[in-house]
C-alpha positions in Angstrom: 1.9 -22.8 -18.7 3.0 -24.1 -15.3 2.4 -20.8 -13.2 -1.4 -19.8 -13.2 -3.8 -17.6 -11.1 -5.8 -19.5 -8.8 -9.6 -19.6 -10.4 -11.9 -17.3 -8.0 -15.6 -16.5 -7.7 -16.5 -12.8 -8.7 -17.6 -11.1 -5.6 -21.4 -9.9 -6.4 -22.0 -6.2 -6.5 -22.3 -4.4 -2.9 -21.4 -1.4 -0.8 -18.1 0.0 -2.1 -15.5 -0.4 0.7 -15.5 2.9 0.9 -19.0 3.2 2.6 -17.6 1.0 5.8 -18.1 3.8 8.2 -15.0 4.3 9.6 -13.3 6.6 7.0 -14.1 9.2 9.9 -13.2 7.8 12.1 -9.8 7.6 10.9 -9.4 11.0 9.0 -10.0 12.8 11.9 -7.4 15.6 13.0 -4.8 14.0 11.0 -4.0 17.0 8.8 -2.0 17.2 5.5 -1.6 14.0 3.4 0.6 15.5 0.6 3.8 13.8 -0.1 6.9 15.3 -0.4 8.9 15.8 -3.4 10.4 12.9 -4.8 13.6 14.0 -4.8 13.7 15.3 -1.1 15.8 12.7 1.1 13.1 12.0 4.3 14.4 13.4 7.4 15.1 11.5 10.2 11.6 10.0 11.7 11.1 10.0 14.8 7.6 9.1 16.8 5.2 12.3 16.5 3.1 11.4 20.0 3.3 11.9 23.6 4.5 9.1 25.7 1.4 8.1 28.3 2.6 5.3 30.1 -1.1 4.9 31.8 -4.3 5.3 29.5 -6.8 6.6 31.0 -9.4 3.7 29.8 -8.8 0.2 30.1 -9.4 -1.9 26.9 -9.7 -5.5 26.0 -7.7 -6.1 23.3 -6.9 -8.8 20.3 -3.6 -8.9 18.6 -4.0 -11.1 15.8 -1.3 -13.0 14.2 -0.2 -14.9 11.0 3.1 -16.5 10.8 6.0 -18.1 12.1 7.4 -17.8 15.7 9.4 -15.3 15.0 6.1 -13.2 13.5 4.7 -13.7 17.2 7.4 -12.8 19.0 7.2 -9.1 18.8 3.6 -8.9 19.5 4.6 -10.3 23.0 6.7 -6.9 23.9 3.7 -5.4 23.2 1.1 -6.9 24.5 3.5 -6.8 27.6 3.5 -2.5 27.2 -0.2 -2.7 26.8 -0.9 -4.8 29.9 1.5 -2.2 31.5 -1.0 0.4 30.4 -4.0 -0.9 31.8 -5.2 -2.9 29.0 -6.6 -6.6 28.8 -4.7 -8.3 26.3 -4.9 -11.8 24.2 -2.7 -13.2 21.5 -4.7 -14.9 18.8 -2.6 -16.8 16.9 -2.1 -21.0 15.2 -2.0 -23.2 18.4 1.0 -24.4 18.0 2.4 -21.2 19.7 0.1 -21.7 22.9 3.2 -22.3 25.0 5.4 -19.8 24.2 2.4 -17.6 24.6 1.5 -18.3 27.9 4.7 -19.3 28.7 5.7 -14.5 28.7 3.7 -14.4 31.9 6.9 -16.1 33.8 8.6 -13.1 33.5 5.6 -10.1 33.2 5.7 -7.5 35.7 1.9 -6.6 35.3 -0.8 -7.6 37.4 -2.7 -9.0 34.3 -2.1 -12.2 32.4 -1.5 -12.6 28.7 -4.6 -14.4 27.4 -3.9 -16.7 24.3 -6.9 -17.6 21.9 -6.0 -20.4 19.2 -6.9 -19.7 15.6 -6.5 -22.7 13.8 -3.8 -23.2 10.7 -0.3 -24.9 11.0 2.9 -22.3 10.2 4.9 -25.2 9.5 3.2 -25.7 6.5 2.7 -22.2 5.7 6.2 -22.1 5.7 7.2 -24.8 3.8 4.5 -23.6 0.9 6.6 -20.5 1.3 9.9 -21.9 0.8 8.8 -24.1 -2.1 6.3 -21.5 -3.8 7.8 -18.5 -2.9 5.6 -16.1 -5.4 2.0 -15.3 -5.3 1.6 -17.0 -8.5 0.6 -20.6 -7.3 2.7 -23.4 -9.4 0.1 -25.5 -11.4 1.5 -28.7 -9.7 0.7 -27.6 -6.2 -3.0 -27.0 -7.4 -3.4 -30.7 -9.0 -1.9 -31.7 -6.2 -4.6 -30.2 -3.7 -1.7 -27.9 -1.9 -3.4 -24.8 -2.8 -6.8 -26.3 -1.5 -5.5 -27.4 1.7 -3.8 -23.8 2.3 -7.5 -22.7 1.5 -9.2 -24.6 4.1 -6.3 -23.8 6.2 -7.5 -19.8 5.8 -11.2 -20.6 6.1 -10.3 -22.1 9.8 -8.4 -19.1 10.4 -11.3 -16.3 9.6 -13.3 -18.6 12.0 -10.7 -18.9 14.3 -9.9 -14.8 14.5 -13.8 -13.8 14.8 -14.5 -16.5 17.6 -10.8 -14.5 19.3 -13.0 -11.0 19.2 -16.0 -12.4 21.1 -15.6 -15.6 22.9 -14.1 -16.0 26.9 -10.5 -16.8 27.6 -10.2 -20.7 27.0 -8.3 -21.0 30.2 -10.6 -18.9 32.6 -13.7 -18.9 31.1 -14.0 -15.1 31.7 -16.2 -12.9 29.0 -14.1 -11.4 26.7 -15.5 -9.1 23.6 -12.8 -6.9 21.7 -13.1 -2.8 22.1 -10.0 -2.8 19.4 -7.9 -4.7 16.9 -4.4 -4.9 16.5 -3.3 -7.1 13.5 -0.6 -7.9 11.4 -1.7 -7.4 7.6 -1.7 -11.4 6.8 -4.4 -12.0 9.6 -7.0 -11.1 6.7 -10.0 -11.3 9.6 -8.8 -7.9 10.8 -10.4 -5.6 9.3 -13.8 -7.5 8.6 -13.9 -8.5 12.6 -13.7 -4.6 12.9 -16.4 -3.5 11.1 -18.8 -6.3 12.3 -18.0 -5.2 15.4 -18.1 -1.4 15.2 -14.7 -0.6 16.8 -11.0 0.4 16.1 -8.5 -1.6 14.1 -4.5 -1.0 13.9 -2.3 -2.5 11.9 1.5 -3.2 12.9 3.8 -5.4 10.4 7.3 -5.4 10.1 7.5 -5.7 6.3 6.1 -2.7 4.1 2.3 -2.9 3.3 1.9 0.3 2.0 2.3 1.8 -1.6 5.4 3.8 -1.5 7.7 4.9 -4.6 10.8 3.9 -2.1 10.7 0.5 -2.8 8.9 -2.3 -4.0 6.5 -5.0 -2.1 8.9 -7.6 -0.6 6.3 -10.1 -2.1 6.1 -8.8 -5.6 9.7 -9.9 -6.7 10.2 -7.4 -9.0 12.7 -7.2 -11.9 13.4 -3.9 -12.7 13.2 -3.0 -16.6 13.9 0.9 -18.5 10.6 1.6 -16.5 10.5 4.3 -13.8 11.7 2.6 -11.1 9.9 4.5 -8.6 6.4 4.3 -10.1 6.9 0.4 -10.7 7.4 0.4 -6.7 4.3 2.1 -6.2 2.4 -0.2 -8.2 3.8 -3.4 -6.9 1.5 -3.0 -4.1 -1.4 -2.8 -5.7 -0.7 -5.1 -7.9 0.5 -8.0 -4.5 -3.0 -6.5 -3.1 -5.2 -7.8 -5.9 -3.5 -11.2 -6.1 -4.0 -11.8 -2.8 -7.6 -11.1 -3.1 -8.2 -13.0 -5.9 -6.4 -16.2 -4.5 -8.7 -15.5 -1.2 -11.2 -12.9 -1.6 -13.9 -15.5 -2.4 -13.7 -17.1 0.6 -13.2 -13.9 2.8 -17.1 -12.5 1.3 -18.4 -16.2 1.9 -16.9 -15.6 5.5 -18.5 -12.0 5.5 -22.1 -13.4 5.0 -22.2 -16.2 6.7 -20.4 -15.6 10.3 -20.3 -11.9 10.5 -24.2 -10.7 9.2 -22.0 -8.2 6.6 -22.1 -7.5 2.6 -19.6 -9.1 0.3 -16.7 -6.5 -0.5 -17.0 -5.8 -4.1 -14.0 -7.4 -6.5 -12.7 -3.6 -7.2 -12.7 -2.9 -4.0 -11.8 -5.9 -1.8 -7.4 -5.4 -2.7 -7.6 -1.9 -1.5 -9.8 -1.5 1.4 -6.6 -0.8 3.6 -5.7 2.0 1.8 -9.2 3.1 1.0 -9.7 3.6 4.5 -6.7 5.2 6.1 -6.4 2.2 8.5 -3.7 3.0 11.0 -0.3 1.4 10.5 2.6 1.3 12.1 5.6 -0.3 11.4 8.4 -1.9 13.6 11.7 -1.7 12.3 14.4 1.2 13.2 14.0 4.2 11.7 17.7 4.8 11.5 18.0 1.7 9.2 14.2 2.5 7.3 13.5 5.9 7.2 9.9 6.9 6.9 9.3 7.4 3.3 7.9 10.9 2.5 5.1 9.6 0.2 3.5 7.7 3.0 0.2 9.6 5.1 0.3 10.4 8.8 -1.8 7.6 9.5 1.7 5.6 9.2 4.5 5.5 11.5 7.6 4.0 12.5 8.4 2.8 15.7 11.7 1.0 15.9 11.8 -2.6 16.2 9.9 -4.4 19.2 12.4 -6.0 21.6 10.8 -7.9 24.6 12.9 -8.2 27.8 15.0 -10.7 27.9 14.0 -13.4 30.4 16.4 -15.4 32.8 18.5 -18.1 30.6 20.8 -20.1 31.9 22.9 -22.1 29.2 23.5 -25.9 29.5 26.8 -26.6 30.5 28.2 -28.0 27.5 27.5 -24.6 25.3 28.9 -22.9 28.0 31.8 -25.0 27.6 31.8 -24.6 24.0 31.9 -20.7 24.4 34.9 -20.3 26.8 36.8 -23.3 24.8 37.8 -20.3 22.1 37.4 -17.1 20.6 33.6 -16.2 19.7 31.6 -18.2 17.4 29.6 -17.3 14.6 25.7 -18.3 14.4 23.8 -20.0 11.5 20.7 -20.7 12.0 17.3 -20.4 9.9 14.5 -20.3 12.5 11.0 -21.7 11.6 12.6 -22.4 8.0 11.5 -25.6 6.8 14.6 -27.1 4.5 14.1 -29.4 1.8 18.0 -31.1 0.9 19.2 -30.7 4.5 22.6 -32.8 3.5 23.2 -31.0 0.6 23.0 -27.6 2.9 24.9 -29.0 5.9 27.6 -29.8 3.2 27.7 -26.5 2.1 28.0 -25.0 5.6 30.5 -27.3 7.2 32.4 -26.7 4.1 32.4 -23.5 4.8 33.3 -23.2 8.3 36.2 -25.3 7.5 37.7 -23.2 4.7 37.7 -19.6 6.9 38.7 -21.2 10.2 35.5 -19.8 12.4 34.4 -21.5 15.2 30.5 -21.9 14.5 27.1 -22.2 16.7 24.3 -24.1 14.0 20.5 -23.9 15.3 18.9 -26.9 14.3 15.3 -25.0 14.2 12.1 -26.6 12.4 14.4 -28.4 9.5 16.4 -30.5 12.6 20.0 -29.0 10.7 22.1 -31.3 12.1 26.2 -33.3 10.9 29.3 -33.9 12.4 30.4 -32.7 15.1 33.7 -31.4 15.8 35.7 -28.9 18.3 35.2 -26.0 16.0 30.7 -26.5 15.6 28.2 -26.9 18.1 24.3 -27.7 17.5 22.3 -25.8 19.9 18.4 -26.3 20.1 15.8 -23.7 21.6 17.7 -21.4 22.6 16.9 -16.9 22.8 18.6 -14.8 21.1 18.9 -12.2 22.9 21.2 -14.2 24.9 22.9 -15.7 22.0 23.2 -13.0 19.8 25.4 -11.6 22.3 28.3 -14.3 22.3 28.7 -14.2 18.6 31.6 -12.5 16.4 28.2 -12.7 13.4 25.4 -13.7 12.6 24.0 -16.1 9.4 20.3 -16.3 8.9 17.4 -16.4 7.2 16.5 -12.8 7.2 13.6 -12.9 9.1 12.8 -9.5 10.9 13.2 -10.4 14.3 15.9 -12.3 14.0 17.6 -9.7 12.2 16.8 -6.9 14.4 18.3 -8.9 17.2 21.5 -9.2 15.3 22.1 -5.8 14.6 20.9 -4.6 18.1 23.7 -6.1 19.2 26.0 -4.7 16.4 26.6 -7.8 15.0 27.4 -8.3 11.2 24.7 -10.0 9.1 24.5 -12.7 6.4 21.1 -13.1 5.5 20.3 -15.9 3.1 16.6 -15.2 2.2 14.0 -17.9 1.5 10.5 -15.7 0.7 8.6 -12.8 2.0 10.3 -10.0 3.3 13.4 -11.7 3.7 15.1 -10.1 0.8 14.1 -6.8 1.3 16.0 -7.3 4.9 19.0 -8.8 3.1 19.1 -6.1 0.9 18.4 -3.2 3.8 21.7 -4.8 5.5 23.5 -5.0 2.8 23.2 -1.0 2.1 23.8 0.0 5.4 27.3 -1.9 4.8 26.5 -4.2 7.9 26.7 -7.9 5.8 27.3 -9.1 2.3 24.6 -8.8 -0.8 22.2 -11.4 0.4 22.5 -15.1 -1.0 19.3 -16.3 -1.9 18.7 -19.9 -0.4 18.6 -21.8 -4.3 21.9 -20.2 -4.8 23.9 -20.3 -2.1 27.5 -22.4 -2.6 30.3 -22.6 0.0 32.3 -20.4 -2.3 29.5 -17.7 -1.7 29.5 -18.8 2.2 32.9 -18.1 2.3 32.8 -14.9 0.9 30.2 -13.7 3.3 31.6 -15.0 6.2 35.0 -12.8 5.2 33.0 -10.2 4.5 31.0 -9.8 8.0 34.9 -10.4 10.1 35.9 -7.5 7.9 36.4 -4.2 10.5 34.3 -2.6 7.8 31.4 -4.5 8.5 31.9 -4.6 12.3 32.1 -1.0 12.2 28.7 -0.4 10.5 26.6 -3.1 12.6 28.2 -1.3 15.6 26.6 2.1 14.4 23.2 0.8 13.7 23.3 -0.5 17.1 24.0 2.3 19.0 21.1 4.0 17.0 18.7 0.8 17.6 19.7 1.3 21.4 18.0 4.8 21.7 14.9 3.7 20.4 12.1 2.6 21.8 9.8 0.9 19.9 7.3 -0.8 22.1 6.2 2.3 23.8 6.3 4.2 20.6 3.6 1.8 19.2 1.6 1.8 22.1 1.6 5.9 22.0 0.8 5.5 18.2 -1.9 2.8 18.8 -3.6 5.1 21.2 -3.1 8.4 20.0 -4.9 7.2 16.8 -7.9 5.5 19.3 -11.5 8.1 19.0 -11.2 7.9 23.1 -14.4 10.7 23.3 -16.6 8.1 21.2 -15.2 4.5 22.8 -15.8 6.3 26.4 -18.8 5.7 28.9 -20.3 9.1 29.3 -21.1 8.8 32.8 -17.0 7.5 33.6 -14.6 8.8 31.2 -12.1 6.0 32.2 -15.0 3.2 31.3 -15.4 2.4 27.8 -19.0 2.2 26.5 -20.7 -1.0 25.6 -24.3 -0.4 25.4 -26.6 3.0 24.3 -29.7 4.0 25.3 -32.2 7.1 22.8 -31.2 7.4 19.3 -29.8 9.6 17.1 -27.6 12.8 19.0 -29.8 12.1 21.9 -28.0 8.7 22.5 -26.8 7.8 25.6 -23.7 5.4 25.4 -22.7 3.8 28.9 -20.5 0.9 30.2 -22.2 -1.7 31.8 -21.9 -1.1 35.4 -23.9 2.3 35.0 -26.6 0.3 33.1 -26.8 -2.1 35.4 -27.2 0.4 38.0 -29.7 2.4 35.8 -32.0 -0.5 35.7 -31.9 -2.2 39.0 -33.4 1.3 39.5 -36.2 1.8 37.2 -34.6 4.5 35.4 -34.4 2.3 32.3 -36.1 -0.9 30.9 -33.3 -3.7 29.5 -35.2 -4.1 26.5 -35.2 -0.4 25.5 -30.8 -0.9 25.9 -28.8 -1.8 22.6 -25.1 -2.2 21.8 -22.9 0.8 21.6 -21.8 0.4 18.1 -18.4 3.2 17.4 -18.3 2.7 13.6 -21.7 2.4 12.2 -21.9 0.3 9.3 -24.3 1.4 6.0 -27.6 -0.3 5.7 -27.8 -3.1 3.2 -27.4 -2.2 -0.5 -26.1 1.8 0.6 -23.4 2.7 -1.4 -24.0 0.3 -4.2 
């Protein structure tokens, strides 16, 4: 059989996930969980919190990240929004990315500077396991032929890499730096783990669904529909994604646990649900106008809209300049951080293309290096922002990636998306009903004849038409600042604060019990340069306690 599940270690028997402590944490206040009928079309969502541009308690924070450029991207408009807010920020994320980090604070308008912390792990290769293995379901190939053990080791450095980003000092300034909160895109893993060792708040933000819903399936799950309910299938795709995931890495995630955090293994029934278990916040960035909220997911979820950074200063290089005035506007194809196996055999396809409907055509050359002929009608363009380009194109052509298809569309531009893996699909196919592109073409079987087709189809007035209204929906949103509202408003502020200075968060306790004292570190300094308190009789300020060894079991 050439598809097999990767052979795991049974996690021994230990606290349920359940017993993590922060169940409370998260269930406060949050009312009703109850899901609406099935039948009910969700209302139109829009952000349930009070805008606070200023919070009252300045945080350090670590947004940790898994994925391609385009996965990092967003988490630079908000980590931007946070800074804006008062809030120490770093970006821990695979080194490669260290420049176009840093590189935000050119253009950031708040007194603080985005820190970067590398991680370890290479999304190149993530990506081109992706592309060639796009299921969960590793090929028994890419085990004999140690693929699946390097993308092991390559997690094992990444665990190591995202605890070290909670408690170590910047790498550039050397100042102290230990996390009072998480915030995480699902595929990070360390997240919620780093969050319990440490005793404080995680949030989750993603832009594909994570969460069981009967609306649709798991992007990941690549599902093929059968007489079964449809909507309970969806449900259980994510479940069933969950528990593959932990049994292709759960093993190495408890060995992690032990040995560099001091915590229990996560039992095997419990390690693929611990998200949901606990009610971890989530929000999600993508318009609501083009994903509703679905009504069977909690109030610990939300939708944002899409995270748009501000566009910094670009200046094109003469000769696309040239190429844009030369003729009416181009259309883009690009596939980002896409690495292409058969490059000709593409670039065939595509030129082919172009040449049959008559468009005039702007290629990125991205990771894969997409490159041919040149000619009046095409121009290669390297590294170049979207934002800006986006805006002198008739349509767009892409991978499907969600930033890059959020740009498109914000600009009410048609959409092609020819999907790779992940939740490129699920975009392709969220387009496709709103009427703003084609059905997507999945990348093994796209032909010219296909190309062709979709590039008629987003010219069509139809399609321009449709791409114009989601844009002039996408234009009133704003999703930043509606995940920084969600991200606080779901923060215990009364536990995280110092209480001799509300605006202080607490970092060390003094007493026990409900006759604890919990107290920022100026006050305890103060407290015993004084003689009011003894250091040694001073402990951590731990939010979320976490169950004493073998509790739960």
């Amino acid at each position: 059989m050439e598809d097999e599940n990767i052979d795991t270690k049974k996690a021994s028997r230990a606290s349920k996930a359940e017993a993590f402590g922060v169940e409370d944490l998260y269930l406060e206040d949050q009312g009703s969980s109850s899901a609406q009928p099935e039948d009910q079309t969700p209302p139109e969502y829009t952000p349930r919190y009070t805008p606070q541009r200023q919070w009252p308690m300045p945080l350090n924070i670590v947004i940790q990240v898994v994925g391609s450029r385009g996965d990092v991207q967003p988490f630079l408009a908000l980590a931007a929004a946070l800074q804006k807010a008062g809030h120490r920020v770093r970006i821990a994320t695979h080194p490669q990315f260290s420049s176009f980090v840093l590189d935000s604070n050119k253009s950031s308008t708040s007194g603080n500077k985005l820190e970067f912390f590398p991680v370890g792990g290479d999304p190149a290769d993530l990506m081109a396991y992706m592309v060639e293995s796009p299921s969960l379901i590793p090929k028994m190939s890419q085990i004999r032929a140690g693929i699946i053990q390097r993308k092991r080791d390559m997690y094992v450095e990444m665990l190591d890499g995202f605890w070290r980003s909670c408690v170590r000092p910047d790498p550039a300034s050397n100042v102290p730096f230990v996390a009072d909160a998480i915030i995480a895109n699902p595929p990070s893993f360390a997240h919620v783990h780093c969050a319990q060792a440490l005793g404080i708040p995680v949030h989750l933000m993603f832009t594909m669904p994570w969460s069981s819903t009967k609306a649709f399936p798991h992007p990941l799950a690549n599902i093929k529909f059968s007489k079964e309910d449809k909507k309970s299938t969806n449900h259980a795709s994510y479940a069933a994604v969950e528990f593959l995931t932990w049994q292709g890495l759960g093993d190495l995630v408890n060995a992690w646990r032990v040995e560099s955090l001091g915590l229990e293994p996560v039992p095997s029934t419990e390690g693929h649900r611990i998200l949901e278990s606990l009610q971890v916040p989530f929000t999600y960035c993508w318009s609501p106008s083009l994903v509703p909220k679905p009504s069977d997911w909690g109030p610990h979820i939300d939708i944002s809209g899409f995270f748009f950074r501000d566009p910094a200063p670009y200046t094109p290089a003469p000769d696309l300049k040239a190429f844009l005035r030369a003729g009416p506007p181009p259309i883009y194809i690009g596939f980002g951080s896409i690495v292409v196996g058969g490059i000709e055999g593409l670039m065939t396809m595509v030129l082919s293309a172009i040449k049959a409907t008559g468009v005039r055509a702007i290629i990125s050359r991205g990771w894969s290096n997409l490159t041919g002929e040149e000619s009046q009608n095409v121009f290669y363009v390297g590294d170049c922002p979207h934002e800006w380009l986006f805006q002198q194109v008739a349509a767009v052509i892409h991978h499907g990636g969600a930033g890059t298809t959020a740009c498109g569309l914000r600009y009410g531009k048609p959409t092609t998306i020819v999907p790779f893996f992940g939740d490129q699909p699920f975009w392709g196919a969220v387009v496709a009903e709103a009427g703003a592109g084609p059905d997507p073409i999945p990348y093994r079987s796209l032909t010219s004849q296909k190309l062709i087709h979709a590039i008629q189809f987003c010219l069509s007035p139809e399609a321009v038409m449709a791409a114009r209204k989601l844009a002039d929906s996408m234009q009133r949103e704003n999703g930043v600042q509606a995940a920084v509202d969600a991200f606080h408003a779901n923060l215990p502020k009364d536990k995280m604060a110092c209480d001799f200075f509300s605006d202080q968060p607490a970092s060390l306790a003094y007493g026990r019990g409900k006759k604890q004292v919990k107290m920022c570190k100026p006050v305890a300094s103060i407290l015993v340069k004084n003689g009011k308190v003894e250091r040694k009789q001073l402990k951590s300020w731990v939010l979320i306690q976490r169950p004493a060894a073998g509790h739960g079991c």
